[in-house]
N, C-alpha and C positions, 0 to 999 in steps of 0.2 A: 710367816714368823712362827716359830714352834716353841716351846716353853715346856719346862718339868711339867709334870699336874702336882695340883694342891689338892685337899683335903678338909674339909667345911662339916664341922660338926654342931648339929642342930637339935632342937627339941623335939622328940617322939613322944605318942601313945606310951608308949612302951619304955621310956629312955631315951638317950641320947641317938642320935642317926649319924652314919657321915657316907659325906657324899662327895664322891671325887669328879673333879674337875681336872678333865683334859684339856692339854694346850691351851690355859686362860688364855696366853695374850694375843692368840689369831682375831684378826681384826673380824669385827663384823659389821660394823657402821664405818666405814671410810672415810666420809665429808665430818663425822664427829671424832675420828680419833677413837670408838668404843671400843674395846675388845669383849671377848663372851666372859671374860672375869667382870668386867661392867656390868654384863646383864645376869650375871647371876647375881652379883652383889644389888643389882632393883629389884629383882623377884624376891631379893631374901626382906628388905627393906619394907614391901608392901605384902607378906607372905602374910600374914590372916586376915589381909584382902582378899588374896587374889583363891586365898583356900576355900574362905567363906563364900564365893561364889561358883567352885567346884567343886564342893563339898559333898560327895557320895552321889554325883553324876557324871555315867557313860563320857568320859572325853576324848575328840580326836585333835593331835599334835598338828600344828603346824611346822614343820621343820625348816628353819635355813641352813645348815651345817655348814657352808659357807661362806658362810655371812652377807649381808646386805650389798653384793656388791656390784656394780656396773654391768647387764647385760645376762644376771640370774635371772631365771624364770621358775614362776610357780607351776609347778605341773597341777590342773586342773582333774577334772573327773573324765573329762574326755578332751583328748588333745593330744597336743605337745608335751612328752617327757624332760619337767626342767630340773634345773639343779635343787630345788625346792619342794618341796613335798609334803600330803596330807601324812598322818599316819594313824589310820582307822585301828587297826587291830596292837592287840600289846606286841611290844618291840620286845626281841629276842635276847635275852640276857637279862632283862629285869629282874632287880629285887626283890625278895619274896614279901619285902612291907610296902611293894607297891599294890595297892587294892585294887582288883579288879571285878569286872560282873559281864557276863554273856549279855547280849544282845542280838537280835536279829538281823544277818547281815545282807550284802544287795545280793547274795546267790541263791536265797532259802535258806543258808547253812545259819548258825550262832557265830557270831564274832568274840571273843574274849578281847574288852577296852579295858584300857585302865580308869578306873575309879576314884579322882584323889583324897584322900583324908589329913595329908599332912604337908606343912610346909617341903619337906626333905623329897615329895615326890615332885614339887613345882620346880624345887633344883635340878634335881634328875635328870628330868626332862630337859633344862634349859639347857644343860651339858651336852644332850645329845643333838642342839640347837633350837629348842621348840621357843617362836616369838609370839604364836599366837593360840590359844587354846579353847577350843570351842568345844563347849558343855552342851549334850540334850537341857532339853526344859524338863528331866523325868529326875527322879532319885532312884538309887540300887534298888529302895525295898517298893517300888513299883513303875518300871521302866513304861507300862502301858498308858501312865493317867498324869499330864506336866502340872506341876506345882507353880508355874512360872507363864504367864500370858506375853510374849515379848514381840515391841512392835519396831520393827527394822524400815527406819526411815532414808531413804537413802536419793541424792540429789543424782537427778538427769542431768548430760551435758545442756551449760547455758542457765542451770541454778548452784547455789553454792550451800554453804554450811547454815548461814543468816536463815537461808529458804525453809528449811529444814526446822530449822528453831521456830519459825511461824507456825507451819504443821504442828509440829510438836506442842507448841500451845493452846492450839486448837484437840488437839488429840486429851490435853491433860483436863480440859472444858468439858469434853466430852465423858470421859472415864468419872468427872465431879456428878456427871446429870446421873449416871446408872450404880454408882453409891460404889467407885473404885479409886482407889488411889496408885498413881505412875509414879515411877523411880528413872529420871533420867541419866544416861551417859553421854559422850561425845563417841564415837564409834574409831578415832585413833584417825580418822580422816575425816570427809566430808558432812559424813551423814548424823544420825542421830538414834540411837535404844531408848528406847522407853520399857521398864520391864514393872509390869504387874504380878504382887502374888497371890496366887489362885489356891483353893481348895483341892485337892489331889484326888478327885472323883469323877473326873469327865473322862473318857478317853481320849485320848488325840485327833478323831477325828472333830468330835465337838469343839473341841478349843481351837483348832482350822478354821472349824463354821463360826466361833465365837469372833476369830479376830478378822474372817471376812464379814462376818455383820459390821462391827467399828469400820472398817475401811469403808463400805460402802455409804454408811453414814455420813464420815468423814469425805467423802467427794459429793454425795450430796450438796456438804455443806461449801466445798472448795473445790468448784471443778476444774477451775480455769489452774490449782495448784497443784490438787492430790493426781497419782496416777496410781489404777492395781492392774495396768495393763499387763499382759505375759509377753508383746514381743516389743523389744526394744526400740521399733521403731515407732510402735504407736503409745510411744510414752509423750513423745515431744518436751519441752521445755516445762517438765515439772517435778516434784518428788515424789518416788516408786515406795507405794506400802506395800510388802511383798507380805500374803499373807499366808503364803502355804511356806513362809521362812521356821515359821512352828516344828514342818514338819523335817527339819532341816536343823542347824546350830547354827549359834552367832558369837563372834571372839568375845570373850569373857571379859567384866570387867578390868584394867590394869595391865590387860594380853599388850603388847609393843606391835606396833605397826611395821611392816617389814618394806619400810621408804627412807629415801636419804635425812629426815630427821629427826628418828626415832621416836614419834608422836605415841601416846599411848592412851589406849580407851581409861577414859576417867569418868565416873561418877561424880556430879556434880547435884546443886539445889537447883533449883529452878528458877530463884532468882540470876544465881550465875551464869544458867544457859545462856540468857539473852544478851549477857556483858560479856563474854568467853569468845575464842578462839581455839581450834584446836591445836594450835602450834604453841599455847599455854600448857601442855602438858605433853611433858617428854619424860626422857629415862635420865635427865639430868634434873629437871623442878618437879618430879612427883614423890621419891622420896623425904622432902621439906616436907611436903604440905600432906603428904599424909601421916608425917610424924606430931604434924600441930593439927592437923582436926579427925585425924583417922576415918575410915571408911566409910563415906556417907550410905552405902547401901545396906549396912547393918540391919534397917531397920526392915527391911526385906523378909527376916526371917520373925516379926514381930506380932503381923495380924495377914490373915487370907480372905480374897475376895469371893463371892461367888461369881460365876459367870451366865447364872439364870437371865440377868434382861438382856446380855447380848446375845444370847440364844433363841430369846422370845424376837428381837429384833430380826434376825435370822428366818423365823420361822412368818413374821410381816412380810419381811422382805420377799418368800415364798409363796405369800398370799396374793401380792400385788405383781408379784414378775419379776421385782428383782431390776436395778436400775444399772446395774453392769452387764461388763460385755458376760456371755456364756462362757468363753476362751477363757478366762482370767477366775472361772468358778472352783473349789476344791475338787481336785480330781478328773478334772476335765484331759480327756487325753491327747497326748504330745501328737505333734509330725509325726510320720514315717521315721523311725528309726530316732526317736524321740524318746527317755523313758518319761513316765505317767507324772502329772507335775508333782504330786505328794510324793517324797522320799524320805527311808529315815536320814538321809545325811546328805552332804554335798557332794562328798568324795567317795570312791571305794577304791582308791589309790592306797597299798600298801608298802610298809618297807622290811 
């Protein structure tokens, strides 16, 4: 289905923004009826949301151009070329009030990402099909040291979202003992974010090391649940704390999940986790609710933790041996033809 474009004029820095929109009404959810005029009209809905969590950080685009539909594939970092795609570096024709900052890319070379600061860049993107958008834990004005400790709980087959939410509770116990406070999301599907904010003086490596200390604690404490295994099949029936995910991105709070029900990562309290479902928040019930309680993750940008005792744990855990596998240690190197497990990103698929 093809359609004129519209024309969405929005608040800037600067003044007013417009952002045009090609063929709103091509479908991009099929089982819901959405077109990409739908998913612009949620991003604009939760836009100092979803800004507030991209806020002057390195992002790469998830693209579905189009649309969510029966037998699209995501093209990965290594693989199969699908209809779907990362987009690490800035896309060609961009705005000049889209913000951008150099980064270091997977060839040695600098990458130029886009940077967002403003609602009208979250439209942009959504135009050229982006459902899910995945921020560094870093800001422009120091790309080397993350402001953000974020712990990506994610369910093996044979656990589900419930499972997830026990970790995660466990995890929020844990972060109380070493004088940190967590911010949870739903991850848009199974799993579960927990994001801590951190003083922006460690490098990247330490906060890797800080949030494999936590993991390692956390199986300690839950062996039979947690897993930081690396290869998929020595996870077995438990929840993966991936902690070299740091050196890596994770979809942004409010990003759309690109599944037949349009589920979208939401920020919740912690009382809610444990009452919640993910299929409680879509691109049709998150506009409501975040017009009546607004962004819970606000408070994110309020106080910064340090990372001192899980670095000291780190450096116990160095003393005694260390109660994980080797395989699964920061920087421990791949197979053959394998790249090294710390990367700065998932993808280095361009468009």
């Amino acid at each position: 289905m093809s359609s004129e474009p519209v024309e969405l004029t929005v608040d800037g820095p600067d003044g007013p923004r417009t952002v045009r929109v090609s063929n709103p009404d091509k479908v991009y959810f099929p089982e819901l009826g959405l077109s990409k005029a739908d998913v612009v009209r949620y991003f604009l809905a939760v836009g100092d949301g979803i800004v507030r969590a991209l806020h002057q950080r390195p992002t790469m685009l998830e693209r579905w151009p189009g649309g969510v539909v029966p037998g699209a594939k995501l093209s990965i970092w290594m693989g199969e070329r699908g209809a779907a795609f990362f987009q690490r570096r800035l896309p060609r024709g961009a705005p000049g009030w889209v913000e951008r900052v150099r980064i270091p890319g997977p060839g040695g070379h600098d990458d130029e990402v886009i940077c967002p600061t403003e609602v009208a860049v979250v439209l942009w993107a959504a135009n050229l099909g982006t459902l899910r958008f995945h921020p560094w834990p870093v800001r422009r004005a120091d790309i080397d040291r993350p402001d953000e400790l974020r712990i990506d709980l994610d369910p093996q087959p044979g656990t589900d979202f419930h499972d997830a939410v026990r970790v995660a509770i466990e995890v929020r116990g844990l972060l109380d003992e070493v004088g940190m406070e967590g911010f949870p999301k739903t991850s848009g599907g199974r799993g579960v974010h927990v994001y801590v904010p951190i003083t922006p003086r460690w490098q990247l490596s330490d906060v890797v090391r800080a949030l494999h200390a936590l993991g390692s604690e956390l199986l300690r404490r839950m062996p039979d649940d947690v897993t930081m295994a690396r290869r998929k099949q020595d996870r077995g029936r438990r929840v993966f704390l991936d902690h070299n995910q740091m050196a890596g991105t994770i979809a942004s709070a409010y990003s759309i999940r690109p599944g037949p029900h349009g589920t979208v990562s939401a920020p919740v309290t912690w009382d809610e986790l444990t009452a919640v479902s993910p299929r409680d928040f879509d691109i049709m019930t998150m506009p409501a609710r975040y017009a009546g309680i607004g962004d819970l993750h606000a408070r994110l940008e309020q106080r910064r933790f340090s990372i001192a005792p899980l670095l000291e744990m780190s450096e116990r855990d160095a003393r005694d041996g260390g109660a994980d596998d080797p395989r699964d240690r920061p920087g421990y190197p791949g197979a053959p033809g394998e790249p090294p497990h710390v990367r700065h990103s998932r993808s280095s698929d361009n468009a």
